[in-house]
N, C-alpha and C positions, 0 to 999 in steps of 0.2 A: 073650805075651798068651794068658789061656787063652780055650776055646771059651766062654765066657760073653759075655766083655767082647766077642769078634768079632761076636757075636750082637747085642749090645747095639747095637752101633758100626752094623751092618747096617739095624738096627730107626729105628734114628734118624735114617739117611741116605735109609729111605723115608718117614717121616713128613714129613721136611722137602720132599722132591718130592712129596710127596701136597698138601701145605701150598701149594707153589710152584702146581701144575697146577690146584691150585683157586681159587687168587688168579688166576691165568691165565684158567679160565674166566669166572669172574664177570664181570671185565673186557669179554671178549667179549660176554658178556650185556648189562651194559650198554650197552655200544657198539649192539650189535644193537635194544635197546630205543630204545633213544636215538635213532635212524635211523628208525624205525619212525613214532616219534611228529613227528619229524620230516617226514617224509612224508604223516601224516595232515593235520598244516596246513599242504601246499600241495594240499590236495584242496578242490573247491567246498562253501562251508559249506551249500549248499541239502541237504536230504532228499530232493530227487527231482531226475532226470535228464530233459531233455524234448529233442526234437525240436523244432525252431520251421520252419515250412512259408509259405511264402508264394509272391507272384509280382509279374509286372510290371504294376503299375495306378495311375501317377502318378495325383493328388498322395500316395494313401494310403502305394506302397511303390513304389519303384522304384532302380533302381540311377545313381549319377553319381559318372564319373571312378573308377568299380569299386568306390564305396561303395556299400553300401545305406543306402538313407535316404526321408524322409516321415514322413506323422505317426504313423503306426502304428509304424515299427522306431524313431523316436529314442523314440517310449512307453516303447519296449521295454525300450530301453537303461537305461532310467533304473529299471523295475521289477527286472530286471536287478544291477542297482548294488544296488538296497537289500534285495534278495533274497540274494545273493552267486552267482547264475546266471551262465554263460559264454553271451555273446552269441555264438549261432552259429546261422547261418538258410540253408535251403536254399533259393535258388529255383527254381522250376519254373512250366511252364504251368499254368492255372487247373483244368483236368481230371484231369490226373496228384497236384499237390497237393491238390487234392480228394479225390479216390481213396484219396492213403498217409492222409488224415488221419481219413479213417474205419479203415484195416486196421493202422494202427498206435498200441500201447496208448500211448505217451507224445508223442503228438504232439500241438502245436497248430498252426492253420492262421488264418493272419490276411492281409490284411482279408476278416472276413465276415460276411455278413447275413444276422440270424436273423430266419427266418419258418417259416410256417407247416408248410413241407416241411422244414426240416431241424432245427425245434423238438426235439424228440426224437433228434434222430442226435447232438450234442454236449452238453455243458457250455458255461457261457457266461462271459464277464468282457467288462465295456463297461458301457452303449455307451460309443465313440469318436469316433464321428462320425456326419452325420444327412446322409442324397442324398437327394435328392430325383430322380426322374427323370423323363425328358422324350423325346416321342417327337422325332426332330429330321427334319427331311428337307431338300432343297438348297434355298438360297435362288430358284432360276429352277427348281423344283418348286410350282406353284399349289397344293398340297394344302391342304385343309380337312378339321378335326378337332372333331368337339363332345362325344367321348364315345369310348368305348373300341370301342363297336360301330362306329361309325364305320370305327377303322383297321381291323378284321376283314377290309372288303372292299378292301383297298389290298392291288395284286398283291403288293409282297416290303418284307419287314421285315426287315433283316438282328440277327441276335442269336450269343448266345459260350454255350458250350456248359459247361451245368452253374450258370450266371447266377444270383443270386437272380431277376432282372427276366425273364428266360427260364423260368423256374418259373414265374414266378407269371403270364406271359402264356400259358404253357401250360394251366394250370390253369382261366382264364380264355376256355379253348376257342380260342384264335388256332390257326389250319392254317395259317398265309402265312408260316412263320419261317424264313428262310436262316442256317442256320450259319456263323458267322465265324470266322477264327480270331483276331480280337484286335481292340481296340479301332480301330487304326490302319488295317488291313485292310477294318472294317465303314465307316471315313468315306472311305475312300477309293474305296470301290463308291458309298457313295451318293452321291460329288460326280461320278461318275462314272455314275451313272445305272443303275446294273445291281441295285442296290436301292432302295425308293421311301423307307424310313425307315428309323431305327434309335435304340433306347430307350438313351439315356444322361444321366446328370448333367453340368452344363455344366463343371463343372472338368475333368474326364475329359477332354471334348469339343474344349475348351481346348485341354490338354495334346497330342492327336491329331491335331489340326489343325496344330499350332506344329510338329508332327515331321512332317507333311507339307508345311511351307511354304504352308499356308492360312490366310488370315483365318478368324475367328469368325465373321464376318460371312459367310463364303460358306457356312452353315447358317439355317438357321430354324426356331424351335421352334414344334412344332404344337398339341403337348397334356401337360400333366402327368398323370402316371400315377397315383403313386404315392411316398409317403416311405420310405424303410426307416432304420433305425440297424444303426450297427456295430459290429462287437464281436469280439473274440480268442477260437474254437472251440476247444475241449477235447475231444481222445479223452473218449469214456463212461468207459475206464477207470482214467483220474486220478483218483487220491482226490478228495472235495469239499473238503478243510481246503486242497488247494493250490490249487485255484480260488481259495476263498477270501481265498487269499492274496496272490492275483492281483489279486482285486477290489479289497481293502485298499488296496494301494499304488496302482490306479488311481485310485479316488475321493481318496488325498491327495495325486496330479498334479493333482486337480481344485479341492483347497481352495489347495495354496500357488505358485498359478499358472503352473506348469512346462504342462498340457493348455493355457489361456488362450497362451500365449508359439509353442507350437505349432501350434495351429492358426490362428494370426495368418500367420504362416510359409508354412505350407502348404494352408492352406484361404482362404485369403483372409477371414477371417474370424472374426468375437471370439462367435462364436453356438455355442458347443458344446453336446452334451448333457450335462446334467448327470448325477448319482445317481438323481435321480429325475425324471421325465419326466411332463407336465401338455399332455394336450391339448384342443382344441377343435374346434369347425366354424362356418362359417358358417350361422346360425340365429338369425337377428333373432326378439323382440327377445331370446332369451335368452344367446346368445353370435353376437357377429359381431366385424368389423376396421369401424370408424367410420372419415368423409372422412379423418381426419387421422392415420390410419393405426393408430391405438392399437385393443386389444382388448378390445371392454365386453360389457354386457349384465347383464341380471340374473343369472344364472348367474355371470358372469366375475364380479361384484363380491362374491357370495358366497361361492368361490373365494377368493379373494383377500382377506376377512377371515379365513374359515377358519386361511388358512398365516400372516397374519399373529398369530393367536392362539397359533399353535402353533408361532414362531419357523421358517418355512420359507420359504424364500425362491428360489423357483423360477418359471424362465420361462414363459409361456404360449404354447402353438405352436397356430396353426391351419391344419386340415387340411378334406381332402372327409372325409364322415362316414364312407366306407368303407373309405378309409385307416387314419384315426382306429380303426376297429372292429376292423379285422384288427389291428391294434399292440397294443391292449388284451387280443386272445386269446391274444397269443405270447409279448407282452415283462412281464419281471419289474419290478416298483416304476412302473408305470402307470398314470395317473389319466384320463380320458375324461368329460368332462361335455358336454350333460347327457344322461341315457338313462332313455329310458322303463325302469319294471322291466315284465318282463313274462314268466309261467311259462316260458316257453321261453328267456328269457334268464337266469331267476333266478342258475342254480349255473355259468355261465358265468362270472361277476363275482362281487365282494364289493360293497357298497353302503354309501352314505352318502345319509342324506336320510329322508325326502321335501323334495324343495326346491320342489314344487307337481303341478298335476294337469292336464290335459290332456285336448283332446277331438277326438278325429278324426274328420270327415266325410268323405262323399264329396261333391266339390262341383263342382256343373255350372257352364256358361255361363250367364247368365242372357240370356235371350231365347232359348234353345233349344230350348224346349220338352222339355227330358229331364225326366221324374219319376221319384226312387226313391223308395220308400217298402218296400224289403224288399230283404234280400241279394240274395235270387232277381231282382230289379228287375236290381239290376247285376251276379250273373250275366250275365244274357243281355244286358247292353250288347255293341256291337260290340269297346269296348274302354272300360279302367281304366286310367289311370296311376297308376303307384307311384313310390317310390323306393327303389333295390333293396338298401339296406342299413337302410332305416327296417323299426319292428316289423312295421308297416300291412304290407308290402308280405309277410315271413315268416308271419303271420295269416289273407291271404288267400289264400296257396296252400298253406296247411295245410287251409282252407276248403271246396280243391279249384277255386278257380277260375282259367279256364285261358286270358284273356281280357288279361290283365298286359300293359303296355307299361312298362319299366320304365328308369329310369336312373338314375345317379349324384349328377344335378343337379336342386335342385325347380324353379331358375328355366325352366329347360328344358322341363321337364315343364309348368311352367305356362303356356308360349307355347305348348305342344303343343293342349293344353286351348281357348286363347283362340283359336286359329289353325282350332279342328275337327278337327284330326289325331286326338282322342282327344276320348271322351264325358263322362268325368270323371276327378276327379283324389284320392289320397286326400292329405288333409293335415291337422295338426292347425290349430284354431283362434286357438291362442296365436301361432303364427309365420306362417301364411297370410299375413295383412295385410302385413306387410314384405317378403316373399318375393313380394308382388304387385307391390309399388312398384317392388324389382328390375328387373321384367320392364316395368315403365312402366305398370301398368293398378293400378286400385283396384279396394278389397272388395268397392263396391255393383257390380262387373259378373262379380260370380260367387255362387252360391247354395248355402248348407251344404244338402244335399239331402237325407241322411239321415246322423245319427249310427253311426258305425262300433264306436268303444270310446273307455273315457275309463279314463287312468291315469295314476298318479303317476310324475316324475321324478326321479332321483336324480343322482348323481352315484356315477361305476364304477370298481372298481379292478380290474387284473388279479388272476388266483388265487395267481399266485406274488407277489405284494406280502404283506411282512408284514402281519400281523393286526393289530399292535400299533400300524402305522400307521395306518389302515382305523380302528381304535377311537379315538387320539387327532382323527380330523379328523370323528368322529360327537359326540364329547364337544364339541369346539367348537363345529359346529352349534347345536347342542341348547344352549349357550352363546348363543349369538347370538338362539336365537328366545327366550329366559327373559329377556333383555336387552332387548326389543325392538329390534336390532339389524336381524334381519331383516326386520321388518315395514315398518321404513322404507325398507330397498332396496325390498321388493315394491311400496309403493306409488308410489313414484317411479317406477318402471318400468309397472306396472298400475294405474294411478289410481285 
């Protein structure tokens, strides 16, 4: 063989292993691919990774037989599922998951109540639930409660550290508050004497009691505080498209009745919040609760054509007005009827209305011999009652006067008035009369003394409610009065 053909024979023998090593590789490639993508679908199909924070606070969330469970973690589970999130929650004391859930960027922290204080420290999705709370103290404790100033002077309050309900009694000037460390711990001082009360919702209360082998019954509730709703916190620095998407699959727990199924469950109860949130106060005759427990008034029935015009079909909840007022600063998709407008309220609220107009006096006793006939008159009274979340009472100590006896309750206020505790009292004309009967006395034994201001009422949305909502329920309105719709409420209610 000459040197050609060897060369040849050489040449051929590396092509074919060039050929072999490259079919070789490719295979590998493949393979490698293939493994790759293989791996990628057993990865969570969600876009973001999150922390979930919580603690022990039956019925919301608590652990049994080493599950976690209640209303808030089965939510979860289910938002969860339709997300493609891995359900995994740490829990911790109330102050420590507090704490990671502000310093860390993907965490959420639930159950929690958004107000006024930590408005701004999160992102929100909810509500989930609505408490109400209650100052409680022992049953063989005589305590009497008519108003928040009241418990002010009650030696010890026992409260939990970092609480919405602890905020918001700090805020409210309270010095008397014992730190607890837990719900269980706070009822167990106080059946024990070594605190005189302590602020909880009865479910909670419930549940604290049953883990110390206590009746219910060996508490007694003194006084309502205050409502909050609840809702699942967001680090600041979660995108908002996953909140969003948070909210999404909350509100459709709440249309195809998986929310209704649990909180039957766990709350005792078929009354959840809904999307949207409508509230009230007691304010004959424009909004009150009639003997037979239903919620009317002129106001309420306006209301309630409105959403009927605009296919909305939402509960009516009545609260104290200062409840009610603070929930409208802080919670998004909020309605609050009825509220004066009035420059200092203007860009607090969005507005629907005028739904009429109103006139506040100040009004004595009759047979007191009090005269006003000038601010400066009542200045120098010895004292004015207000009511410390009506405009009246924000008016007059812009005014500068410094003479206010103020409180939560007008029927209160108006036994203060009847009783001589206080010179006069402000209140409008429209709701006086029924707010009198409350207290057992009629209109002819009190005297509009002098006109304070007269303004129009509306109906108020929070800032964070859409716009779009806010405009469909002015369109209806304005529907209503072109209809004569509402001229027929007004006069049935105003003769």
């Amino acid at each position: 063989m000459d040197i050609f053909s060897i060369l040849a024979n050489v040449n051929t023998c590396r092509i074919m292993t060039l050929y072999k090593l490259s079919s070789i590789l490719t295979a590998i490639l493949i393979f490698i691919l293939a493994g790759l993508t293989g791996c990628k679908k057993s990865e969570p199909g969600y876009h973001f990774e999150f922390q979930f924070l919580t603690e022990q606070y039956k019925p919301l969330n608590y652990t049994e037989n080493g599950e976690l469970t209640g209303l808030a973690p089965e939510l979860l589970k289910q938002v969860c599922l339709q997300l493609d999130i891995p359900f995994e929650v740490n829990i911790l004391p109330w102050d420590q998951a507090y704490a990671k859930a502000l310093q860390t960027d993907n965490a959420v922290l639930f159950s929690t109540i958004l107000n006024a204080q930590r408005k701004d420290l999160f992102k929100w999705a909810g509500p989930i639930a609505s408490l109400d709370w209650l100052f409680y103290s022992s049953s063989q404790n005589p305590i009497v409660l008519n108003s928040l100033e009241d418990a002010k002077s009650i030696g010890r309050i026992g409260a939990l550290q970092d609480y919405a309900i602890t905020q918001f009694l700090t805020s409210e000037g309270f010095t008397n508050l014992v730190i607890c460390k837990d719900n269980i711990e706070a009822f167990d001082l106080l059946l024990k004497g070594e605190i005189d009360l302590f602020p909880s919702d009865w479910l909670t209360a419930r549940a604290a009691l049953e883990t110390l082998n206590r009746s219910f019954y060996s508490v007694a509730e003194r006084l309502t505080i205050r409502t909050d709703l609840v809702y699942f916190a967001f680090n600041k620095k979660i995108p908002d498209d996953v909140v969003a998407d948070f909210q999404s699959e909350l509100d459709r727990l709440k249309v195809n009745g998986v929310m209704l199924s649990c909180y039957r469950k766990f709350m005792n109860s078929s009354d959840f919040p809904g999307s949207f949130q409508i509230y009230t106060e007691n304010y004959p005759p424009l909004t009150y609760r009639d003997a037979f427990g239903n919620i009317t008034g002129f106001g309420t029935e306006i209301v309630r054509e409105i959403m009927g015009k605009i296919g909305l079909y939402a509960d009516i909840r009545l609260t104290l007005w200062s409840v009610g007022y603070d929930l409208a600063l802080n919670i998004p998709n909020f309605c609050l009827f009825t509220m004066d407008r009035t420059p200092i309220r203007d860009t607090l609220f969005q507005w629907v209305g005028p739904l009429g107009t109103n006139t506040t006096y100040f009004y004595t006793k009759a047979g007191s011999g009090i005269t006003i006939t000038s601010l400066q008159d009542a200045m120098n009274l010895a004292s004015v009652g207000t009511v410390n979340s009506w405009f009246s009472d924000q008016y007059l100590r812009s005014l500068g006067f410094t003479n206010l006896v103020s409180d939560s309750d007008p029927v209160l206020m108006t036994k203060k008035l009847m009783s001589g505790e206080i010179e006069a009292f402000v209140c409008s004309c429209v709701t006086f009369p029924d707010i009198l009967h409350q207290a057992d006395y009629s209109y002819s034994q009190v005297v509009p003394s002098f006109p304070l201001m007269s303004s129009d009422y509306y109906i108020a949305f929070s800032r964070n409610t859409s716009t779009a909502i806010v405009s469909r329920w002015q369109q209806a309105l304005d529907a209503l009065k072109q209809e004569g719709t509402y001229d027929e409420i007004y006069r049935k209610w105003f003769n």
